[in-house]
N, C-alpha and C positions, 0 to 999 in steps of 0.2 A: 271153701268159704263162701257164703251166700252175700247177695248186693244187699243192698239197704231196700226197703221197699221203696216204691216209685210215689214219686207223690202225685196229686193226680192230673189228668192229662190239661194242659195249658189250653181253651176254648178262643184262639182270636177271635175278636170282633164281636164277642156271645152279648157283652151286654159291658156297661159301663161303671164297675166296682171291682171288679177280679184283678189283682194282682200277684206278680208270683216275684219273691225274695232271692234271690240266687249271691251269697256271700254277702255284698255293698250294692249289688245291681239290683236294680226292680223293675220291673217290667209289669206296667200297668196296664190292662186293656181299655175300652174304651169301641163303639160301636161307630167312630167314624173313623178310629187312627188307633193305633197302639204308643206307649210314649215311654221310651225307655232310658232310665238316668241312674246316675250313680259311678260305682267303680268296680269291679272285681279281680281278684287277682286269683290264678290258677295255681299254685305251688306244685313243683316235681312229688307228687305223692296222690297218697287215697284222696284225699281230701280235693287237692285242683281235679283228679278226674272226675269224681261225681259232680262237681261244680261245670266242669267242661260239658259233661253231658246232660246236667240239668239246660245248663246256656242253649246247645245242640239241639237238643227236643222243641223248645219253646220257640226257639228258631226255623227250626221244621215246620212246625204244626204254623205261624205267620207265612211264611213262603207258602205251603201247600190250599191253605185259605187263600192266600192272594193270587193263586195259578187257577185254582176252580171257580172265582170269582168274576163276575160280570159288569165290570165298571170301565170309564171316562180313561182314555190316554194316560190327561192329566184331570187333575181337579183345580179349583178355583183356592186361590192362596186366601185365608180371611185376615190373617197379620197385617197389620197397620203400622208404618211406615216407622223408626223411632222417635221420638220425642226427647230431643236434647231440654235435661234440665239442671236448673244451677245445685250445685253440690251444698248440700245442709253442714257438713263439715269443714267446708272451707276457710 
């Protein structure tokens, strides 16, 4: 029995619109950060394993970008502090 074909290779970092769909998961890129939300669930079958290995690849190819990479420790946090405000439903 042959796989599915592959979809194609996940580019971190390439540019700032690529996103790849994995079940509820999405896995946006973005050229200073990758931004990944959502949920996925793997089920004991075909269906969790190509999900697991779509996850796996995308995951690979972030990791191996960020080991060939030439950057900062750390980088500079831009997130601004929370702002408590009053509930409009209250």
């Amino acid at each position: 029995m042959s796989r599915p074909a592959e979809p194609p290779r996940f580019s971190p970092f390439a540019d700032d619109a690529a996103a790849r769909t994995i079940g509820g998961l999405t896995i946006e890129n973005g050229t200073e950060g990758i931004a990944i939300h959502g949920s996925l669930d793997i089920p004991r079958d075909r269906t969790g394993l190509e999900r697991a290995r779509g996850l796996k690849a995308a995951l690979d190819a972030i990791v191996e970008a960020l080991e060939g990479a030439a950057f900062p420790a750390e980088t500079a946090q831009a997130d601004e502090p929370p702002v408590r405000v009053k509930n409009p439903f209250a």
